[in-house]
C-alpha positions in Angstrom: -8.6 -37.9 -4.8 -12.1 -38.1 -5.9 -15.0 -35.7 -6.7 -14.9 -34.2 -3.3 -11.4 -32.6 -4.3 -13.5 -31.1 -7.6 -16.2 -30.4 -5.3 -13.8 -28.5 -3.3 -12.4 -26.9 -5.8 -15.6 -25.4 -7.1 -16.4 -24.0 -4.0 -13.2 -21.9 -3.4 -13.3 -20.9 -6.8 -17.1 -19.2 -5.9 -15.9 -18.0 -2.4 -12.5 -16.8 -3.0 -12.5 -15.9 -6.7 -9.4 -18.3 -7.7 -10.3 -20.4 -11.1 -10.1 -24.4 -10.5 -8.4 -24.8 -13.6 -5.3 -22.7 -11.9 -5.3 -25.0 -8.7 -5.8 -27.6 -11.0 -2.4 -26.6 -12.9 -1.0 -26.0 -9.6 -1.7 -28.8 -8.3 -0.5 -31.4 -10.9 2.7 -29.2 -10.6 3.3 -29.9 -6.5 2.3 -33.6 -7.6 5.1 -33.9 -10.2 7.6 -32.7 -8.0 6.2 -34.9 -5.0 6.1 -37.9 -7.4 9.9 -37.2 -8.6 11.0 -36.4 -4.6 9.4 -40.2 -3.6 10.4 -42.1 -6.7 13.1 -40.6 -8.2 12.0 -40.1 -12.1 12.9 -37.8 -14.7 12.4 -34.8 -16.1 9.4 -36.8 -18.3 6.6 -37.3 -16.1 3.5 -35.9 -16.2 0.7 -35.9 -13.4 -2.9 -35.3 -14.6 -5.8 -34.8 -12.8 -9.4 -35.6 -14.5 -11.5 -32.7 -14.2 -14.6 -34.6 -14.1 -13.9 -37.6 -11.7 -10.8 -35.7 -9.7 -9.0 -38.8 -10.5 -5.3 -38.5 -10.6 -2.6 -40.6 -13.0 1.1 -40.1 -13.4 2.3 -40.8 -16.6 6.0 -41.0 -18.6 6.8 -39.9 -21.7 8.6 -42.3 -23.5 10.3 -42.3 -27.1 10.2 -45.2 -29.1 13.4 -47.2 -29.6 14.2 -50.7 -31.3 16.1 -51.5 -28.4 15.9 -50.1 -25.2 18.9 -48.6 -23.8 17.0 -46.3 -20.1 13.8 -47.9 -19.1 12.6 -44.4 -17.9 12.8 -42.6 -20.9 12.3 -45.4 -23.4 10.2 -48.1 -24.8 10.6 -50.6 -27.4 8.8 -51.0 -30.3 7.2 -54.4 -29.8 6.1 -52.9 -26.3 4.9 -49.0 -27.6 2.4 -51.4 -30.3 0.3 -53.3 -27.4 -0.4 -49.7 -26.2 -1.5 -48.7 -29.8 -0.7 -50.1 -33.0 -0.1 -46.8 -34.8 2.9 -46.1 -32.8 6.4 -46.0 -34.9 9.5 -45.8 -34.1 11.0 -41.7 -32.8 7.2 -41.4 -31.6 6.2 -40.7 -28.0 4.6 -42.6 -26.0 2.4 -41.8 -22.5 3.0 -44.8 -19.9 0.8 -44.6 -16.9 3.2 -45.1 -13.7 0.9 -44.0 -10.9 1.8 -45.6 -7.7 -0.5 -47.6 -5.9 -0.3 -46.0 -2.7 0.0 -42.4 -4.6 -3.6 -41.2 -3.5 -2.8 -40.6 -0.3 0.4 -38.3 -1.5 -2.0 -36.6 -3.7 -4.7 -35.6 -0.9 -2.0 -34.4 1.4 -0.3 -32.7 -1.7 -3.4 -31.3 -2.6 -4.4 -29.7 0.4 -1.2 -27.7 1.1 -1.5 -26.7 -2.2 -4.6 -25.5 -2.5 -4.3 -23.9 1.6 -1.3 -22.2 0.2 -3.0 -20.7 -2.9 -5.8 -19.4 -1.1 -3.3 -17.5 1.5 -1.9 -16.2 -1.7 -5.3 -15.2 -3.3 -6.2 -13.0 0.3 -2.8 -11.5 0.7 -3.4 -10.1 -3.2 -6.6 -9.0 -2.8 -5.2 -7.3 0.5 -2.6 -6.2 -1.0 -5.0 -4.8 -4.4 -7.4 -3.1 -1.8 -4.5 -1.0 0.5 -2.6 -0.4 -2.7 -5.5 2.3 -3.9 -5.3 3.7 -0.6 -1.8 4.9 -1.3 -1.9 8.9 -0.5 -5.3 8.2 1.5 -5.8 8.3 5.5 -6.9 5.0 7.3 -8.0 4.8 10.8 -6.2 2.1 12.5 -5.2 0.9 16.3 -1.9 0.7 17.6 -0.8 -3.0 18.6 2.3 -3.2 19.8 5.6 -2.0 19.6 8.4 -3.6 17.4 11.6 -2.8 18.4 11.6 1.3 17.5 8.3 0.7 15.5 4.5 1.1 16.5 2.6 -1.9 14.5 -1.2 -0.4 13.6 -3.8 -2.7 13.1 -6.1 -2.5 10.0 -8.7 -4.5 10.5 -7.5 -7.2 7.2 -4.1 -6.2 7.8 -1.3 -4.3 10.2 0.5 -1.1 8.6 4.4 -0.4 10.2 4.7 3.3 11.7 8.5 3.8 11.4 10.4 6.1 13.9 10.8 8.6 11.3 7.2 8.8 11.3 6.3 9.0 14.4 5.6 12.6 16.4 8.3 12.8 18.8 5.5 14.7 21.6 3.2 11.7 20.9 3.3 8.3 22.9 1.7 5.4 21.2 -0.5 3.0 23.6 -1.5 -0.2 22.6 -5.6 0.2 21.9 -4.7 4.0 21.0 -7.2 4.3 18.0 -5.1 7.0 15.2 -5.3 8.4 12.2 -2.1 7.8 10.0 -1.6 9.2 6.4 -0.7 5.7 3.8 2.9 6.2 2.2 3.9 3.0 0.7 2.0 -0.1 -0.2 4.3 -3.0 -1.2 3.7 -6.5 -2.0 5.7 -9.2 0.2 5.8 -13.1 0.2 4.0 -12.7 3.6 1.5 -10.1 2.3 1.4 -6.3 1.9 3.8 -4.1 3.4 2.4 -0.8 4.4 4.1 2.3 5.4 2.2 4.9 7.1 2.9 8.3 9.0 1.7 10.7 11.5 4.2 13.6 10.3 3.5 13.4 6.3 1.8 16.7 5.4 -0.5 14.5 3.2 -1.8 13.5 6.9 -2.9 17.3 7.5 -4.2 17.9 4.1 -6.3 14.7 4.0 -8.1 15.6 7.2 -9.3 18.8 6.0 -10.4 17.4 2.9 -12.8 15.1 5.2 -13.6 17.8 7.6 -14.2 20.6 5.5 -17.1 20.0 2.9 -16.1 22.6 1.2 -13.0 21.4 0.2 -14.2 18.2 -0.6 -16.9 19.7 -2.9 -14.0 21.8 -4.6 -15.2 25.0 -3.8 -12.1 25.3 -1.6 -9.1 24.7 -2.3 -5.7 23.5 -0.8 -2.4 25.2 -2.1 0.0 24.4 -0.3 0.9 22.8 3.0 3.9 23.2 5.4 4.5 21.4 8.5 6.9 20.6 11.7 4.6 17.5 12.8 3.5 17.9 16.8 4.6 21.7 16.8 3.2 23.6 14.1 2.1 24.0 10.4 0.3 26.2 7.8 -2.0 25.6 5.3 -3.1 27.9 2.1 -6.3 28.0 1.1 -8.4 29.7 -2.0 -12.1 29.8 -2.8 -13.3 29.5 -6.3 -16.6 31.2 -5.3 -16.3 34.7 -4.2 -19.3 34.4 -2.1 -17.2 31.2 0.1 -14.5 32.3 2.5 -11.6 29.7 2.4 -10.2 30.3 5.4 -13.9 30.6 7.5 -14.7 27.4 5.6 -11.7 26.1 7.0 -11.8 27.2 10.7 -15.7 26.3 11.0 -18.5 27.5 13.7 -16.6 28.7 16.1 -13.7 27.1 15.4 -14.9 23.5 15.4 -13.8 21.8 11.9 -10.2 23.3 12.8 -10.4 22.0 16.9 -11.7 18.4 15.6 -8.5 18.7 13.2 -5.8 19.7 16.1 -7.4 16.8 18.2 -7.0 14.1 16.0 -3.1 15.7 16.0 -3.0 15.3 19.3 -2.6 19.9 19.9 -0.1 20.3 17.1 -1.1 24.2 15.9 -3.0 25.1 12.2 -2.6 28.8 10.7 -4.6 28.9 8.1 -3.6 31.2 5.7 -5.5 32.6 2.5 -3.5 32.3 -0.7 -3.3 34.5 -2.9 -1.4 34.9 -6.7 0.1 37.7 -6.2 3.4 36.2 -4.0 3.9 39.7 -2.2 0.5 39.5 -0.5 0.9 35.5 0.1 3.7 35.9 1.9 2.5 38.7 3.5 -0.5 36.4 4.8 1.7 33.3 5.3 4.1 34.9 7.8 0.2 35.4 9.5 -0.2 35.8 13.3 2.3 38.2 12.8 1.5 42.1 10.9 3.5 42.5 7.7 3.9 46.6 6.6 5.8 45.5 3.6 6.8 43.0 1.0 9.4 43.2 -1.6 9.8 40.4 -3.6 13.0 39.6 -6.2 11.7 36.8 -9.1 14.9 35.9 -9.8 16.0 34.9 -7.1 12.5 33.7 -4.9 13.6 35.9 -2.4 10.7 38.4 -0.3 12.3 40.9 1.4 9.9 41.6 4.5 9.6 44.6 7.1 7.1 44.3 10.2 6.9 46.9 12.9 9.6 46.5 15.4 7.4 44.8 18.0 6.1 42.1 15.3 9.7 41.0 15.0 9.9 38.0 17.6 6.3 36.7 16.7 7.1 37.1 12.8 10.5 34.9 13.5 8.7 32.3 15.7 10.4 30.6 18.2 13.8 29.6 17.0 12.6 31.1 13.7 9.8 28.4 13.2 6.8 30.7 11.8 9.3 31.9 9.6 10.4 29.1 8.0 7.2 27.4 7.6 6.5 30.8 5.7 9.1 29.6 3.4 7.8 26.3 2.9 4.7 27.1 2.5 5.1 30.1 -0.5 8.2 28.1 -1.4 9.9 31.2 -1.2 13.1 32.4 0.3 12.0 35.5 3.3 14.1 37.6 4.7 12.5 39.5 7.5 13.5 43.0 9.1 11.9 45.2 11.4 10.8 49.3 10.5 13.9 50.5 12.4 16.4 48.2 11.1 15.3 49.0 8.0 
């Protein structure tokens, strides 16, 4: 242990950002252990490591007794007064007991030490960087798979794509390169933890806030978002400038900012729906491909009572009653639907 170890030190602190003093402190600590595990002191040793030369010394703590009674915790008068002659009895005194062959303990201390700390120092600043992205869309590529779980690479880091978040209609390939919506972000002993999704409605919303400029600009705006990931889902949108139509803005030249949208779902179907205040007309226009005549809605109870003409019925429903319930999710109300002749 010499200036090199400083030297070292310095450097790491400059390219990784961790102070010297705190794998100084750390360390000294390893070294008190390691010098405890080989020789078998106390609880009153103390390694310290010279800043300046990188020299290290082990010292004990000793109290000052007329007679000795434990040779590792004590030390007699007459001996505590060659150290220094101000010494009195009840005082404590720092004996140097570094090993002669304790440099080479120290290096290899040292090195696993400081190799450890710097593992640490990347997995927080992995960990501080995916952390922000909590809520956000990352593009990632799939791996490999983990028992029932598709591990996405990151680039720093991998992300876990549980079964419950996974599209049933989509099959994960190693080198697939996907888009997955970021859930969780939590801090492990072996780094970050992330959880990410393909179903999360956050992973619809997100991509129209980056395809749409619009939306991103907050001319348009998002209300609301339903979905049954791989199938179908519904989005509400509003403009804030008369002269902007949300859903156009949405659906793009011909279609293209909404096509670029399904693809990266892999062909799951978008309505896009324009929102509106009043909850009659929003349902009306949520329950959209299919023609609503009429809307009655009951406050109290956040139940819309809807007719559509008799061959509306079946598209208004969906199949196995899926437009209609993404309706619901989607206004948050309960509908009831009906057609003219049944009413």
């Amino acid at each position: 242990m010499n200036m090199e170890l400083i030297q070292a030190l310095e450097d790491i602190e400059k390219s990784k950002g961790i102070p010297k003093e705190t794998l100084i402190d750390a360390i000294e600590a390893a070294l008190k252990s390691a010098y405890r595990r080989d020789f078998g002191s106390g609880s009153n040793v103390e390694v310290q490591i010279d800043q300046n030369s990188g020299e290290v010394n082990v010292f004990a703590k000793k109290n000052v007794v007329e007679e000795v009674v434990d040779d590792e915790q004590e030390i007699s008068l007459e001996d505590a007064l060659d150290i220094n002659p101000n010494y009195e009895i009840a005082d404590i005194v720092e004996v140097e007991v570094t090993p002669g062959n304790f440099g080479r303990i120290a290096a290899q201390t040292a090195k696993q030490v400081v190799i450890q700390r710097i593992r640490e120092a990347e997995r927080d600043i992995i960990f501080e960087e995916f952390v922000n992205r909590e809520g956000d869309i990352l593009t990632g590529i799939v791996q490999r798979r983990h028992k029932n779980n598709v591990i996405i690479d990151l680039g720093k880091t991998e992300a876990v794509l549980i079964p419950h978040e996974q599209i049933e209609s989509e099959f994960y390939e190693a080198g697939d390169r996907i888009k997955v919506y970021v859930v969780e972000v939590n801090q492990t002993s072996k780094g970050p933890n992330i959880l990410v999704s393909r179903t999360h409605p956050g992973l619809l919303k997100r991509l129209f806030e980056l395809e749409v400029p619009e939306i991103h600009d907050g001319v348009v705006e998002i209300k609301s978002v339903a979905r049954e990931a791989g199938y179908r889902s519904k989005i509400a949108v509003y403009s804030n400038n008369e002269d902007v139509d949300a859903v156009g803005a949405c659906v793009g030249p011909n279609g293209a900012r909404v096509r670029a949208i399904v693809d990266q779902l892999k062909g799951e179907k978008v309505d896009i729906v324009q929102w509106n205040e009043d909850i009659e007309v929003f349902v009306a226009n949520a329950l959209s491909p299919a023609e609503v005549v009429k809307v009655e809605s009951n406050k109290e109870n956040n139940v819309a009572q809807v007719v559509v003409p008799d061959y509306q019925l079946s598209l208004a429903i969906g199949k196995e009653g899926q437009n209609a319930r993404l309706a619901a999710k989607l206004t948050g109300w309960k509908i009831d639907i009906k057609s003219e002749s049944q009413v």
